[in-house]
C-alpha positions in Angstrom: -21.6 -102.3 -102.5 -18.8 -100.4 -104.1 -17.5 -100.9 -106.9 -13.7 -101.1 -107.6 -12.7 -99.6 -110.9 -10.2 -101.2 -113.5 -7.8 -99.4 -115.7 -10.3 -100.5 -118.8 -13.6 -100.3 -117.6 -14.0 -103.0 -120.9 -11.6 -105.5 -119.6 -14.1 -107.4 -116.8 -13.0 -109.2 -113.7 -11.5 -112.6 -114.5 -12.6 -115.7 -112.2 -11.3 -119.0 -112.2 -13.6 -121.7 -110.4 -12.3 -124.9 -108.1 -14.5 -127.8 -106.5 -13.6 -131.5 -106.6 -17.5 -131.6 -106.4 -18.8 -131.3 -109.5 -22.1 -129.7 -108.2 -20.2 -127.0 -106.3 -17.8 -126.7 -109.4 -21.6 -125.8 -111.3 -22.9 -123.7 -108.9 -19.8 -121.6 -109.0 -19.5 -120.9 -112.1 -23.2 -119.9 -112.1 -22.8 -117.2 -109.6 -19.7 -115.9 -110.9 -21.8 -116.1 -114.8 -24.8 -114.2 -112.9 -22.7 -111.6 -111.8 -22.2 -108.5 -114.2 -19.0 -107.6 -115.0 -16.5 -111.0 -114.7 -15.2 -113.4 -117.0 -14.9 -116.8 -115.8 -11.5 -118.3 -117.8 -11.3 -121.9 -116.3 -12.5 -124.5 -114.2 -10.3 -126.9 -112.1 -11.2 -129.9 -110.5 -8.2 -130.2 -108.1 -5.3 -128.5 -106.4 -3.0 -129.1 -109.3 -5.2 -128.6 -112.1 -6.2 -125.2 -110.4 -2.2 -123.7 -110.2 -1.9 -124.6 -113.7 -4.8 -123.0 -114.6 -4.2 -119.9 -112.8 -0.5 -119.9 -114.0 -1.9 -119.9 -117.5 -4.7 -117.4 -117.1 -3.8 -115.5 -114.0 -7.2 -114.6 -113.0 -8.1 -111.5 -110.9 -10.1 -113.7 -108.7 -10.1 -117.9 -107.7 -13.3 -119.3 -106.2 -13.0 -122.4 -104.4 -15.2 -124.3 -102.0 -13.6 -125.4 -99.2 
């Protein structure tokens, strides 16, 4: 896999997580905690919850189950 490098190697990957499942919400945040090198800065639990959230953090990356 390659890796994509950031401006500051020290700043990681920021994820944000969204499931109205609370078991896929878990399991998300999980995998994105067992993955080196991200930061997980929220958790949503709907549509609207998840734009505030990502207006507040702006994460690099949103996971959401579909």
């Amino acid at each position: 896999m390659e890796k994509v490098l950031r401006m500051n190697e020290a700043t990681p990957f920021t994820i944000a997580a969204v499931s109205d499942q609370p078991i896929f919400l878990r399991g998300l945040c999980c995998s994105a905690a067992a993955i080196g090198g991200f930061a997980l800065v929220g958790e949503a639990q709907n549509g609207a919850d998840a734009v505030q959230l990502c207006q507040m953090t702006l994460p690099d990356l949103v996971l959401v189950d579909l």
